[in-house]
N, C-alpha and C positions, 0 to 999 in steps of 0.2 A: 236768802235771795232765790227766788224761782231759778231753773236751769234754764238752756237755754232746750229750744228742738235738738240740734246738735247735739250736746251734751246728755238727753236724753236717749238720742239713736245710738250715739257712742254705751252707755251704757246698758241698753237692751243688746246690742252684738255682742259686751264682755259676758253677758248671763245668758245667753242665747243654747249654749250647749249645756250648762247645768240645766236648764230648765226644761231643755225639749231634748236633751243626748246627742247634739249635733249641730255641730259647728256653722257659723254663716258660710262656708264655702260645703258644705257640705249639704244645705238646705237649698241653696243656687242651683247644683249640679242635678239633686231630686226632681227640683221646678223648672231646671230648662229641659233635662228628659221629659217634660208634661208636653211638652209642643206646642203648650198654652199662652197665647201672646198679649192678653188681655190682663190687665190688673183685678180685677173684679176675681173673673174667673179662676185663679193663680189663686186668690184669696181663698177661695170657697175651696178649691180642689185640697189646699196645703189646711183646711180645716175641717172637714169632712173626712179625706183619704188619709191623713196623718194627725191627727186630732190635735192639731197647733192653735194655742188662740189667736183673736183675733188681731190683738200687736203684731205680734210676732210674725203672722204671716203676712199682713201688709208689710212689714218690714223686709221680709224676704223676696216678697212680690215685687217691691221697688226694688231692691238689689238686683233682682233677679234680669229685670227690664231696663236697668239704668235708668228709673224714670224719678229719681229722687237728688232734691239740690245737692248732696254730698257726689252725685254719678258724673254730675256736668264736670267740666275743664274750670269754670268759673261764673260766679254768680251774673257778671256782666253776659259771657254766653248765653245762660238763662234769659235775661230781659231782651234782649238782642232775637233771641230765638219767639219771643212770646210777639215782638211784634215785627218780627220779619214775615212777608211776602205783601198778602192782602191786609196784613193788621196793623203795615208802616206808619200807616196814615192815625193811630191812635198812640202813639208815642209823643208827640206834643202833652195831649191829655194826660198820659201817665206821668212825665216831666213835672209836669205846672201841678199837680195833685202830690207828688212828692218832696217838692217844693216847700207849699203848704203844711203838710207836715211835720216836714225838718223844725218848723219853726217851734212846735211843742217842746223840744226841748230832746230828752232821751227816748231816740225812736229808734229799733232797728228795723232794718230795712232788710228782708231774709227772702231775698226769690226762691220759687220751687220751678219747678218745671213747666206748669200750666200756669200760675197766679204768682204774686209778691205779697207774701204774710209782712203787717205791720207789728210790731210787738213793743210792748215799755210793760216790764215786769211779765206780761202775758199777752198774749194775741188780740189786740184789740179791734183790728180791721184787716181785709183781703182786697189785691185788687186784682181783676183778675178780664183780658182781654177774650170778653163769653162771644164776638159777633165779629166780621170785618167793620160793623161804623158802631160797637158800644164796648165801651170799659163796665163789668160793673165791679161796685164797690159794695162790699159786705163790711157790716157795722153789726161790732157787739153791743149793743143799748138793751141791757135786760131792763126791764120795767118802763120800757120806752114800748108806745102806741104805735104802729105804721100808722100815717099819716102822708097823702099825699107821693111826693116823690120818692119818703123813705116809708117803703115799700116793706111788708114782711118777707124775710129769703125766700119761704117755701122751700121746692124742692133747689135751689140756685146755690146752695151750698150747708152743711149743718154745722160746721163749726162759727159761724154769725148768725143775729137775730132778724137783723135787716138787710136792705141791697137800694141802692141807690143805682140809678142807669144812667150814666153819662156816655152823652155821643155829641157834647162839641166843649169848647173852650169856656165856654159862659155857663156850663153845667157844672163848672167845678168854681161853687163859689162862695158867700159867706154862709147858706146853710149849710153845703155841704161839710165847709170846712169845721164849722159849729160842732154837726153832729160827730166829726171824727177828732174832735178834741173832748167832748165830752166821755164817749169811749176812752179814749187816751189817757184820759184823768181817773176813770174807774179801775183801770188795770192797773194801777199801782197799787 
């Protein structure tokens, strides 16, 4: 059985200090002396100036920032936080699309900070509040054409193939739901 993200993160911080000679609190305190408040940046600095790969120092980078679902108080936090102020108004939409895909069957539902990773066995789809009036939805469909509303990602995220833009209630509907069962079904 695949792990989970979790179980993965857990596992890169137990070998974090064999690998690079120092400990996750020890890589934090390097990276918050950087002054560097940027994830990107953090990334590059702790790979270049301390020759970290690239896990590893995204790992740190999030720790470092709190900007990673293990930093929050709770995953509910997370979605709460993803469509509080101007992005209230897209929390219907994220509902009725989660909805949806409860009905698959074995789906978890993993907020991160910015998006909600869908997973069953592996990552099958993102959803993720990109605009104050659009959700999009990123779909793993390898050997799937964009066509029409499902869209190739580009640059809109790399870990999906596609992106779907929903910005009302009747946008999340039997294609949608289609394309994000047929993903659903590949990741097992």
């Amino acid at each position: 059985m695949a792990k989970s993200p979790e179980d993965m993160t857990e596992s890169m911080i137990r070998n974090l200090a064999e690998k690079t000679g120092k400990t996750l609190a020890q890589w934090v305190k390097i990276a918050g002396k950087s002054k560097l408040s940027k994830h990107g940046e953090l990334v590059k600095f702790l790979k270049s100036e301390h020759g970290v790969t690239h896990g590893y120092a995204n790992l740190i980078a999030h720790k470092t920032l709190a900007s990673d679902a293990g930093s929050a108080a709770s995953t509910d936090d997370l979605i709460d936080k993803q469509y509080a102020g101007n992005k209230a108004n897209l929390r219907p939409l994220y509902e009725k699309l989660i909805k949806a895909v409860n009905k698959f069957g074995s789906v978890e539902v993993s907020p991160k900070k910015a998006y909600v990773s869908l997973r069953h066995a592996k990552q099958f789809a993102i959803v993720q509040p990109s605009t104050a009036t659009r959700l999009d939805v990123g779909i793993n469909l390898k050997d799937t054409k964009p066509t029409g509303r499902l869209e190739a990602s580009g640059s809109f995220n790399t870990m999906v193939t596609h992106r779907v833009r929903v910005e009302s209630l009747k946008d999340v509907d039997k294609a949608l739901v289609a394309w994000l069962k047929k993903a659903h079904n590949a990741a097992s």
